[in-house]
PyMOL Python script that loads the backbone (N, CA, C, O; Angstrom):
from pymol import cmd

cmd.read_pdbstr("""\
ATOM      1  N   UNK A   1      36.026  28.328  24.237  1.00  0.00           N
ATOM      2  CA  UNK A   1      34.850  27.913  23.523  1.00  0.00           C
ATOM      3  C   UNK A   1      33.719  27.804  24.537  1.00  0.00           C
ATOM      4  O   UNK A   1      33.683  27.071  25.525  1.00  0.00           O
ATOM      5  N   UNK A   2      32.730  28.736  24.077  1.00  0.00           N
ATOM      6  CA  UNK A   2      31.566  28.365  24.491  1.00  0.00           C
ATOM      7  C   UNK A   2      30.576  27.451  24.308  1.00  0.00           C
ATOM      8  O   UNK A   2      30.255  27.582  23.127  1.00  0.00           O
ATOM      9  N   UNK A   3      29.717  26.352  24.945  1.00  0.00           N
ATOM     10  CA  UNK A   3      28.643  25.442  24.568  1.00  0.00           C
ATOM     11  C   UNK A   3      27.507  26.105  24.652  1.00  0.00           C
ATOM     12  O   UNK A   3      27.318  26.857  25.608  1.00  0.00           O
ATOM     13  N   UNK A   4      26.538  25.933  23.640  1.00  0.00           N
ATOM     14  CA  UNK A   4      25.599  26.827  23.424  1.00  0.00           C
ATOM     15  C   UNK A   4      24.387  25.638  23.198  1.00  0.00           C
ATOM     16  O   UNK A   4      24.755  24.670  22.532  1.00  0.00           O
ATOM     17  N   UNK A   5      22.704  25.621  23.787  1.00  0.00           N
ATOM     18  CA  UNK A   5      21.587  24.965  23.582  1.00  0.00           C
ATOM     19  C   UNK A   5      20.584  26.235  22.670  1.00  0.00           C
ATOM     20  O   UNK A   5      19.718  26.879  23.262  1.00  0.00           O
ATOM     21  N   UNK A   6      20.763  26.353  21.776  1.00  0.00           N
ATOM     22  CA  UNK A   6      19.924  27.613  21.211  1.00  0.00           C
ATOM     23  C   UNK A   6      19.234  27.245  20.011  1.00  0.00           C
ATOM     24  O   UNK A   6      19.905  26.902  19.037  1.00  0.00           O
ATOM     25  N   UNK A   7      18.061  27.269  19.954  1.00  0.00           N
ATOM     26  CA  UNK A   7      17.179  26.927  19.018  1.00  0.00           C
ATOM     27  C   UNK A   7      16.937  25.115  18.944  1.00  0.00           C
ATOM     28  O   UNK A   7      16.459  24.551  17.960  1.00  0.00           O
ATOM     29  N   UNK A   8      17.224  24.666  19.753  1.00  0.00           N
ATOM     30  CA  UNK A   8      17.426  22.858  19.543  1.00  0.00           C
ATOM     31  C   UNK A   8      18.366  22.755  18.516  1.00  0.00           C
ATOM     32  O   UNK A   8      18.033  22.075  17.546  1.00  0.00           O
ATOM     33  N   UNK A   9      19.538  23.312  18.515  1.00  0.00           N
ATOM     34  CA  UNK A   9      21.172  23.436  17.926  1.00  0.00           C
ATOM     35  C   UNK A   9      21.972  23.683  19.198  1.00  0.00           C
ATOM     36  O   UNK A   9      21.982  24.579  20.042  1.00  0.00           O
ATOM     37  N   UNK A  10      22.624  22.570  19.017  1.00  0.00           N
ATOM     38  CA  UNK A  10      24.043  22.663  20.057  1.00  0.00           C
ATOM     39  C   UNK A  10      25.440  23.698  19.408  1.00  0.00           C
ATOM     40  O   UNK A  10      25.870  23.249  18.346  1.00  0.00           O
ATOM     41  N   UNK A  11      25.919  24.549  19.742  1.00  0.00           N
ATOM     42  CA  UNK A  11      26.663  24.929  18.849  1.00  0.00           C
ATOM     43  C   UNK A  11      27.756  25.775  19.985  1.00  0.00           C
ATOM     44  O   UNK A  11      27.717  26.334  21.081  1.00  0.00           O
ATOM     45  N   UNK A  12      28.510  25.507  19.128  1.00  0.00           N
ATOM     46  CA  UNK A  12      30.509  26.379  20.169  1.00  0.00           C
ATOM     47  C   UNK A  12      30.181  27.857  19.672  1.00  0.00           C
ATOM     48  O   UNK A  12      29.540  28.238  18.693  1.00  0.00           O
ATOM     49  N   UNK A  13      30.796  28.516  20.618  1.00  0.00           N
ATOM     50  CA  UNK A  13      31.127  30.177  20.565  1.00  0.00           C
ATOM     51  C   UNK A  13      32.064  30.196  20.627  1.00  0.00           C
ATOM     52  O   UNK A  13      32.348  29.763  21.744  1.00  0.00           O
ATOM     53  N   UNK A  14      33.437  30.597  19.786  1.00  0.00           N
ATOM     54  CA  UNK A  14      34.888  30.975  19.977  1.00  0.00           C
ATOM     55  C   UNK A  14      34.652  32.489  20.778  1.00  0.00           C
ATOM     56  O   UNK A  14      34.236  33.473  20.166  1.00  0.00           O
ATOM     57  N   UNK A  15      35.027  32.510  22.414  1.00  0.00           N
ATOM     58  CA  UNK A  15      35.568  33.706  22.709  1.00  0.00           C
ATOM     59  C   UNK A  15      36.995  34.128  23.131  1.00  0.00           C
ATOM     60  O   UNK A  15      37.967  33.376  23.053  1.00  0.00           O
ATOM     61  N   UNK A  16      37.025  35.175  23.504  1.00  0.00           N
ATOM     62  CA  UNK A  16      38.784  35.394  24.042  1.00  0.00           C
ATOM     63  C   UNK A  16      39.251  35.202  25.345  1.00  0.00           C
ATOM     64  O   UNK A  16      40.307  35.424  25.936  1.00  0.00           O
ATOM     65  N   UNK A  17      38.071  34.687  25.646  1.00  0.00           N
ATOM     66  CA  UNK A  17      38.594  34.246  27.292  1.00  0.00           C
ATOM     67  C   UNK A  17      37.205  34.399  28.325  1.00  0.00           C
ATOM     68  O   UNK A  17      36.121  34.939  28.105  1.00  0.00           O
ATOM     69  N   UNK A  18      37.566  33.907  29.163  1.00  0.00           N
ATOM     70  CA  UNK A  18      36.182  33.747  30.314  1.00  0.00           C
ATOM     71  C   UNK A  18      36.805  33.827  31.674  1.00  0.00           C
ATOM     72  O   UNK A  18      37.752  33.103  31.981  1.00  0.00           O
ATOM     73  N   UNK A  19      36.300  34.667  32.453  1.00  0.00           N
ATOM     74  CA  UNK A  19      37.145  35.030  33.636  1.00  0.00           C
ATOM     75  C   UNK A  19      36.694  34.025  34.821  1.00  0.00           C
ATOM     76  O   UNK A  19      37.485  33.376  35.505  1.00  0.00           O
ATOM     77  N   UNK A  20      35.408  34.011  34.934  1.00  0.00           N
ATOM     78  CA  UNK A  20      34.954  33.100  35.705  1.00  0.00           C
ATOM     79  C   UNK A  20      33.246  32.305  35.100  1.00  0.00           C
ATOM     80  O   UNK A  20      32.453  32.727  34.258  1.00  0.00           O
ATOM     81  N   UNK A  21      33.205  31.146  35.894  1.00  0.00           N
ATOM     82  CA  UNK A  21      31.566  30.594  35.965  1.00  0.00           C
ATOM     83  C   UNK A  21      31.338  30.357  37.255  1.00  0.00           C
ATOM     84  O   UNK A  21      31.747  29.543  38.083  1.00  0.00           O
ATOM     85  N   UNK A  22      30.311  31.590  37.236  1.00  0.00           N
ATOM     86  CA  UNK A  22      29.432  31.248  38.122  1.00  0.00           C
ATOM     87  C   UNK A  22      27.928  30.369  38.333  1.00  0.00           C
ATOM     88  O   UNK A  22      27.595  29.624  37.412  1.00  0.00           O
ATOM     89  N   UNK A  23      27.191  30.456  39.349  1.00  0.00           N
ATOM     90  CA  UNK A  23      25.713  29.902  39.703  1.00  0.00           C
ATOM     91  C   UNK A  23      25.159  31.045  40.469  1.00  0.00           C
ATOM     92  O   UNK A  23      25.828  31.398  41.440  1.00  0.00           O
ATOM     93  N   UNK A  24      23.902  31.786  40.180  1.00  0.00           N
ATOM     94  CA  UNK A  24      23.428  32.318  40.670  1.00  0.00           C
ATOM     95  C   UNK A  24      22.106  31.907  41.595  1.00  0.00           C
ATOM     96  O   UNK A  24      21.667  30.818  41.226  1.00  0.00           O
ATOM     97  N   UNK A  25      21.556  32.331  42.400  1.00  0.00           N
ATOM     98  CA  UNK A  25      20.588  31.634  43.047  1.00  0.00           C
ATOM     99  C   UNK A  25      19.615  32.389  42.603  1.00  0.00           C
ATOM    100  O   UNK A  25      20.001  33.423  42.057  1.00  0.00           O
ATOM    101  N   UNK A  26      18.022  32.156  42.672  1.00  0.00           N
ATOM    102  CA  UNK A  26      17.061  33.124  42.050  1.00  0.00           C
ATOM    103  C   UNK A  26      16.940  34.137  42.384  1.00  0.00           C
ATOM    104  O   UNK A  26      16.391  34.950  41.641  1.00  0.00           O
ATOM    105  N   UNK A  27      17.470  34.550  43.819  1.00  0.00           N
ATOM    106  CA  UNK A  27      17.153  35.851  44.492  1.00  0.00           C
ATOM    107  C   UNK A  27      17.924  36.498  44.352  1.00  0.00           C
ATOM    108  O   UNK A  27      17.697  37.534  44.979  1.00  0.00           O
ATOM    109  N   UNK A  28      19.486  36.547  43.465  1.00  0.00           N
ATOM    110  CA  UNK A  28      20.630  37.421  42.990  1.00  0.00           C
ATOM    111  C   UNK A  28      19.943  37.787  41.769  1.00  0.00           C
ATOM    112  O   UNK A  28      20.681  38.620  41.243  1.00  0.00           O
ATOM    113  N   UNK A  29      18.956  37.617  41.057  1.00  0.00           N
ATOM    114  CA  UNK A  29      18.757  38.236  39.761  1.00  0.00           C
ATOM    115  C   UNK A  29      17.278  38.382  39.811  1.00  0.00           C
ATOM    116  O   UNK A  29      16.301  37.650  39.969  1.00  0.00           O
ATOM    117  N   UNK A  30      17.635  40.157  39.525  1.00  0.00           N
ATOM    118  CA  UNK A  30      16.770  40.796  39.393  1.00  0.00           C
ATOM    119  C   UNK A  30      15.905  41.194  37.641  1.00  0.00           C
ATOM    120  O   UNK A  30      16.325  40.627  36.632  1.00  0.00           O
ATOM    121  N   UNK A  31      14.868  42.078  37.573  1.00  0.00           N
ATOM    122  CA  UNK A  31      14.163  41.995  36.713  1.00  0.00           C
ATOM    123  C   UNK A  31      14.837  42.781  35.358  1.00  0.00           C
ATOM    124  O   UNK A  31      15.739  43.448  35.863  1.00  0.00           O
ATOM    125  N   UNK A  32      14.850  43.008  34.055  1.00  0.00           N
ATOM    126  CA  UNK A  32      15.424  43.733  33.361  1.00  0.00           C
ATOM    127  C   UNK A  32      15.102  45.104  34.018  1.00  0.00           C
ATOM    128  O   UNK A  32      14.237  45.094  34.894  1.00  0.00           O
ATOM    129  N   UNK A  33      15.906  46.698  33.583  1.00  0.00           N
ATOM    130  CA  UNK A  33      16.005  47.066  34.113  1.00  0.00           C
ATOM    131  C   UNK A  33      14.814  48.244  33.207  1.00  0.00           C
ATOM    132  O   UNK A  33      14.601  47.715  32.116  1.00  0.00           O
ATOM    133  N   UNK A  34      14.091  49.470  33.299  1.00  0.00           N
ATOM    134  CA  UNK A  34      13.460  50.334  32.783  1.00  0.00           C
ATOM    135  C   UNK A  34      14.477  51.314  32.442  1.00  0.00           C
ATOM    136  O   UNK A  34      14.625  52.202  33.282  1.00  0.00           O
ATOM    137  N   UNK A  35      15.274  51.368  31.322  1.00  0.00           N
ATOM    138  CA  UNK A  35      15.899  51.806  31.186  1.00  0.00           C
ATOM    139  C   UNK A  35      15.445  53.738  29.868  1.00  0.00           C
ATOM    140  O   UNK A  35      16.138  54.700  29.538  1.00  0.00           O
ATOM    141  N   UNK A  36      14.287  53.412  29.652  1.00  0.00           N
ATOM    142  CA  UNK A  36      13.742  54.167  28.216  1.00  0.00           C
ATOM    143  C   UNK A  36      14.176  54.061  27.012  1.00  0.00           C
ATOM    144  O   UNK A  36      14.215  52.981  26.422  1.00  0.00           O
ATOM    145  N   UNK A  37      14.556  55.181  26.503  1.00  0.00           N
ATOM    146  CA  UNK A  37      15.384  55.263  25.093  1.00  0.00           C
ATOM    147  C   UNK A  37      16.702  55.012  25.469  1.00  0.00           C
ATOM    148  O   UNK A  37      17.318  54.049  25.013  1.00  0.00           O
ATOM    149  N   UNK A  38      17.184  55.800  26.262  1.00  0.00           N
ATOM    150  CA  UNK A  38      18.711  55.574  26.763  1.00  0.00           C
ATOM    151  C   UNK A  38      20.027  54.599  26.454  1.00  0.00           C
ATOM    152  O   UNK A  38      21.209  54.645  26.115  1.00  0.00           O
ATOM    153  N   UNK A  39      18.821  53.566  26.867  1.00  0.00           N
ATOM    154  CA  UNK A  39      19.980  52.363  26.045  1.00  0.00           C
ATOM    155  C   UNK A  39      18.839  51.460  25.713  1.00  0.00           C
ATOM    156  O   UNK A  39      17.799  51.436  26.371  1.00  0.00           O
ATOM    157  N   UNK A  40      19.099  50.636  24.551  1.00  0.00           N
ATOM    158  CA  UNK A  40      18.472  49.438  24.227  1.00  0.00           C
ATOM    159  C   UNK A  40      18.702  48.205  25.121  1.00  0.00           C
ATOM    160  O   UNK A  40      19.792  47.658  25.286  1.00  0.00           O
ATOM    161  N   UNK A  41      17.297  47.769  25.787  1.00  0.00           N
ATOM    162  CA  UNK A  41      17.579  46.345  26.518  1.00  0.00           C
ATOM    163  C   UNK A  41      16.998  45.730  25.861  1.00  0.00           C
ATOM    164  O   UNK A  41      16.362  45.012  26.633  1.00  0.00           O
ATOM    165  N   UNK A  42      16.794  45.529  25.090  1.00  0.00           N
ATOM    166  CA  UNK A  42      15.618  44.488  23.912  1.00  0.00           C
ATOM    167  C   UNK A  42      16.048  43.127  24.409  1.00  0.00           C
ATOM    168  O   UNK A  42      15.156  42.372  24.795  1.00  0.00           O
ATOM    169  N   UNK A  43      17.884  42.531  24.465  1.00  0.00           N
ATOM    170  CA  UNK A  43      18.024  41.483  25.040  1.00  0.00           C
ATOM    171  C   UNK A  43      18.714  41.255  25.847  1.00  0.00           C
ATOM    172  O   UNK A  43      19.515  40.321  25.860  1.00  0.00           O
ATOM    173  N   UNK A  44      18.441  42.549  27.187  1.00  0.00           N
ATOM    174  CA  UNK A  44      18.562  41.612  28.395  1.00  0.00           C
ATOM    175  C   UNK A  44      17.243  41.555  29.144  1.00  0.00           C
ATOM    176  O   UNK A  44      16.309  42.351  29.246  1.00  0.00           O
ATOM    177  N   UNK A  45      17.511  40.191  29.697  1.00  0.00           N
ATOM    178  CA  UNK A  45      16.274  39.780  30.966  1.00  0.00           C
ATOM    179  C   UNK A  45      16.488  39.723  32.458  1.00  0.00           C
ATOM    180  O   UNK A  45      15.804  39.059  33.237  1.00  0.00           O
ATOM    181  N   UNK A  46      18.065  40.908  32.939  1.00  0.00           N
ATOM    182  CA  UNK A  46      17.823  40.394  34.196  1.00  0.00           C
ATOM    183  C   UNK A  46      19.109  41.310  34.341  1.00  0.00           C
ATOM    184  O   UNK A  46      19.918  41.772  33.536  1.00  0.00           O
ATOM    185  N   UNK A  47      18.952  41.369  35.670  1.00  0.00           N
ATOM    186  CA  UNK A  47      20.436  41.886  36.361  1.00  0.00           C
ATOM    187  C   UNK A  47      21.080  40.760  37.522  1.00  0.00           C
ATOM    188  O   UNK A  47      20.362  39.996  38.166  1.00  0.00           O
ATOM    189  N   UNK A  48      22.276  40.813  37.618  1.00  0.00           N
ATOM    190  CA  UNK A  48      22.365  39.718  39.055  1.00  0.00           C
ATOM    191  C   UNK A  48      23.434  40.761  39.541  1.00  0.00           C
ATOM    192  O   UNK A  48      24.114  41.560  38.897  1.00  0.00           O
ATOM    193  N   UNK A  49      23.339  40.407  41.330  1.00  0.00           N
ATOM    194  CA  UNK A  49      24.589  40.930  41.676  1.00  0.00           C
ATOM    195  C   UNK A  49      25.239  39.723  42.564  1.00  0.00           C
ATOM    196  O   UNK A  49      24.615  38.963  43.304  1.00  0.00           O
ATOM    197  N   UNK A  50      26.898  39.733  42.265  1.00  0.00           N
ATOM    198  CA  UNK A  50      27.776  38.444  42.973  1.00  0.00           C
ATOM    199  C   UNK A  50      29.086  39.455  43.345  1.00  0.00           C
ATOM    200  O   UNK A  50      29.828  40.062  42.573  1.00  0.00           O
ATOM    201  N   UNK A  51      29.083  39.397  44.928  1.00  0.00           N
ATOM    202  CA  UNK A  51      29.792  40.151  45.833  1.00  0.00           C
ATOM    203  C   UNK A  51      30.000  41.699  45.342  1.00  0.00           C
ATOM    204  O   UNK A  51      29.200  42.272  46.081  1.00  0.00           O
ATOM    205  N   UNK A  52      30.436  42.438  44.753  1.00  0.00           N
ATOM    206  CA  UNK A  52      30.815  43.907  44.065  1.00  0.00           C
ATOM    207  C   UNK A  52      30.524  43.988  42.830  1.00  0.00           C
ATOM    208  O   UNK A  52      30.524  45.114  42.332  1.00  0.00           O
ATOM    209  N   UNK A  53      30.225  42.925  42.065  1.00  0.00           N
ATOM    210  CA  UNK A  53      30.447  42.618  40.205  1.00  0.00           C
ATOM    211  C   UNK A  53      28.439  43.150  40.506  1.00  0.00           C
ATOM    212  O   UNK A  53      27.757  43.368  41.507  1.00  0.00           O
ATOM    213  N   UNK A  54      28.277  43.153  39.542  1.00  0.00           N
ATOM    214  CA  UNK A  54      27.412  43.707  38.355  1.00  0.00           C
ATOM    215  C   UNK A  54      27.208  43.063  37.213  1.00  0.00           C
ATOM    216  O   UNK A  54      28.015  43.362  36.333  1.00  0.00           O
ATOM    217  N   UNK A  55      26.086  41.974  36.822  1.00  0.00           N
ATOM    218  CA  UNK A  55      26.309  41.034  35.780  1.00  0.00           C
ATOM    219  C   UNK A  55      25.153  41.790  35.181  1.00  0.00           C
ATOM    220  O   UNK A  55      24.291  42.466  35.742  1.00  0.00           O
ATOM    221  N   UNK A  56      25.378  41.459  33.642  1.00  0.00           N
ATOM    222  CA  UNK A  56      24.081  41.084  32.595  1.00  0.00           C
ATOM    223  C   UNK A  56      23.630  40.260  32.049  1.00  0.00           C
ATOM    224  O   UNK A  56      24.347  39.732  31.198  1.00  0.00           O
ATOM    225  N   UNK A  57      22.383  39.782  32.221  1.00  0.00           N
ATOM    226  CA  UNK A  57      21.829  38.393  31.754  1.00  0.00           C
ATOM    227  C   UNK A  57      20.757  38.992  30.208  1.00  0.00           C
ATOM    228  O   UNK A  57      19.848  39.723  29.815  1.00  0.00           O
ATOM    229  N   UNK A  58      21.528  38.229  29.944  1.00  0.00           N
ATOM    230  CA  UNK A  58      21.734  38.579  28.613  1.00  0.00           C
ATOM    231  C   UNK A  58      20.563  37.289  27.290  1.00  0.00           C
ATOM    232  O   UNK A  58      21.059  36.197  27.012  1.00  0.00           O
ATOM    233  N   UNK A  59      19.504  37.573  26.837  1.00  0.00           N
ATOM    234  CA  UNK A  59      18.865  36.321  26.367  1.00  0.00           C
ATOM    235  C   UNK A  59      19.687  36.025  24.921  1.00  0.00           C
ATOM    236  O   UNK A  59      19.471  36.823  24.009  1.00  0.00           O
ATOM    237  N   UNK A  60      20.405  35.168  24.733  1.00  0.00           N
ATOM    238  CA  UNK A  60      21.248  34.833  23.984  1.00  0.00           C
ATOM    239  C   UNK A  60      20.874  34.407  22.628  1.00  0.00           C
ATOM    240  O   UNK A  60      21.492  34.675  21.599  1.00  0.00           O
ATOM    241  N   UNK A  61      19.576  33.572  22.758  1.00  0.00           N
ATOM    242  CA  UNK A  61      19.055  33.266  21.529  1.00  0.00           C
ATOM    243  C   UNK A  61      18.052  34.104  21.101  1.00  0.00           C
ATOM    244  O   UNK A  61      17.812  33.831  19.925  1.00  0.00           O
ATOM    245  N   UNK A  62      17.370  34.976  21.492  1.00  0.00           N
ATOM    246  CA  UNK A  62      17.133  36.474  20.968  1.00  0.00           C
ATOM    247  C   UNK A  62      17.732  36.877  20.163  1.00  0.00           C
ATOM    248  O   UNK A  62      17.457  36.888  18.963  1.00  0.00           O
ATOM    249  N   UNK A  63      19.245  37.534  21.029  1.00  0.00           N
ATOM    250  CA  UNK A  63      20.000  38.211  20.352  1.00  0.00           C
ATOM    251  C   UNK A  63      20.848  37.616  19.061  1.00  0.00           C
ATOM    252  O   UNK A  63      21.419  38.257  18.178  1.00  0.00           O
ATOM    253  N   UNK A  64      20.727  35.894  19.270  1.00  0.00           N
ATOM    254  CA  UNK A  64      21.825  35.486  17.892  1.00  0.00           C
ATOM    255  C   UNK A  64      20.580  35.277  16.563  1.00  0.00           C
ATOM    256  O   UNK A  64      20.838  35.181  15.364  1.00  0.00           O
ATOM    257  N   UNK A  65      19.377  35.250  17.127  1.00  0.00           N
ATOM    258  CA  UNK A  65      18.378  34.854  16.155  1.00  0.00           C
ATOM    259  C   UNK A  65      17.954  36.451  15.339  1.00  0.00           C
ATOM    260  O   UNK A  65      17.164  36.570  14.403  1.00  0.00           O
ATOM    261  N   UNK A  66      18.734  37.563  16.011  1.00  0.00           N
ATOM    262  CA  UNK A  66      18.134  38.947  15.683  1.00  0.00           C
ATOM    263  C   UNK A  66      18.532  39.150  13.933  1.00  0.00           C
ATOM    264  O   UNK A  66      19.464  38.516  13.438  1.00  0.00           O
ATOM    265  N   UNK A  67      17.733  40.060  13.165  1.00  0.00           N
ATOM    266  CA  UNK A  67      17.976  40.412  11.786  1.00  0.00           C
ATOM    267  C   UNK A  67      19.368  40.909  11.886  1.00  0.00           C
ATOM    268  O   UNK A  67      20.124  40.534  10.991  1.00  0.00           O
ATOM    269  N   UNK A  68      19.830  41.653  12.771  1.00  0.00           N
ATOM    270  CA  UNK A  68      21.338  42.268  13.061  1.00  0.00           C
ATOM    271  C   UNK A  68      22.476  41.248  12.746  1.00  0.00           C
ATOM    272  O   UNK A  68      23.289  41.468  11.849  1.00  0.00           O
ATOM    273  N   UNK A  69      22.497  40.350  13.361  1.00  0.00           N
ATOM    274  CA  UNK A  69      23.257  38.726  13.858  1.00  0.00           C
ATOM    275  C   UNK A  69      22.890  38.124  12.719  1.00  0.00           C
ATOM    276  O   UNK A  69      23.757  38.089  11.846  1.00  0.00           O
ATOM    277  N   UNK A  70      21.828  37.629  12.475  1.00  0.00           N
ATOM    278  CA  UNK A  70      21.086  36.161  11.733  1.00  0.00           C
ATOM    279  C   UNK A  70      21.922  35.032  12.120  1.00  0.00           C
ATOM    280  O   UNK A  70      22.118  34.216  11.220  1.00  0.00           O
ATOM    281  N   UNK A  71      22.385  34.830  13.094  1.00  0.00           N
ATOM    282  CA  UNK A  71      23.183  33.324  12.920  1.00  0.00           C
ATOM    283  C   UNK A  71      22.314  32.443  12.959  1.00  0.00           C
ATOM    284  O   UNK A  71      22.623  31.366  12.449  1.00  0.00           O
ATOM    285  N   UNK A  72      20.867  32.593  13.603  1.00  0.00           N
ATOM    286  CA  UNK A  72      20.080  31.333  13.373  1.00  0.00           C
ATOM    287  C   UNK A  72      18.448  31.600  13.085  1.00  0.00           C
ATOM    288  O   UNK A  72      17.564  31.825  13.913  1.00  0.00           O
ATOM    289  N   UNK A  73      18.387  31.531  12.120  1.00  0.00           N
ATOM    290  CA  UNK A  73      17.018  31.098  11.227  1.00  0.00           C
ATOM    291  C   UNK A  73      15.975  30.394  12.037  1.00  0.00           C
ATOM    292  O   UNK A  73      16.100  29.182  12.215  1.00  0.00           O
ATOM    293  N   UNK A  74      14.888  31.085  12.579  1.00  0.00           N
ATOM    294  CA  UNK A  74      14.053  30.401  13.337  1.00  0.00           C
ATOM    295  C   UNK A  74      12.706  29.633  12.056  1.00  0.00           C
ATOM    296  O   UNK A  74      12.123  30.085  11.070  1.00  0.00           O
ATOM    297  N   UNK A  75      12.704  28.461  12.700  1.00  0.00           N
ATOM    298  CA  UNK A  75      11.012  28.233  11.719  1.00  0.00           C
ATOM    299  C   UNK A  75       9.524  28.606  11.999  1.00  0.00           C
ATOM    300  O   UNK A  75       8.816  28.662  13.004  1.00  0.00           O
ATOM    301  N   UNK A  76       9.347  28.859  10.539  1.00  0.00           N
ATOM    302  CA  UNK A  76       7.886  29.475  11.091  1.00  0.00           C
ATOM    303  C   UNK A  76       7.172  28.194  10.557  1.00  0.00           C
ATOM    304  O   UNK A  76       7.554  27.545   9.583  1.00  0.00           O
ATOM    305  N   UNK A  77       6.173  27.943  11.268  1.00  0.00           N
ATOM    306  CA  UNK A  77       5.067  26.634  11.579  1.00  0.00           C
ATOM    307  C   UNK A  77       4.366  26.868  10.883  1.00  0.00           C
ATOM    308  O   UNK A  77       3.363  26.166  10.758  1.00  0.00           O
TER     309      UNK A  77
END
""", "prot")
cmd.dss("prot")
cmd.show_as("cartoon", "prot")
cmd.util.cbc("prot")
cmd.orient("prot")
């Protein structure tokens, strides 16, 4: 289970497992990447690198708030 702060909702993620947690420092993560049409980065914001691995930072409440997903209903003011 994941703990999640998204939208001012606390909420669990059931996944299948988590290999590790890390901490990155600011200077391991870099900017999203210019990727074109190629692939969609709509929600990632970043790359990090930790020893050989290759991470994606990934904006989470973007992607769960997306029409695709809908898990969370944003308000409009």
């Amino acid at each position: 289970m994941i703990i999640l702060n998204v939208a001012g909702r606390v909420m669990g993620i059931k996944v299948g497992g988590v290999s590790d947690v890390i901490t990155l420092r600011e200077g391991q993560i870099q900017p999203e990447p210019e990727l074109g049409s190629v692939i969609d980065t709509e929600y990632i914001t970043g790359l990090g690198a930790v020893d050989e691995r290759m991470l994606i930072w990934i904006d989470i409440e973007k992607s769960m708030s997306s029409s695709g997903l809908g898990l969370i209903k944003q308000s409009i003011q």
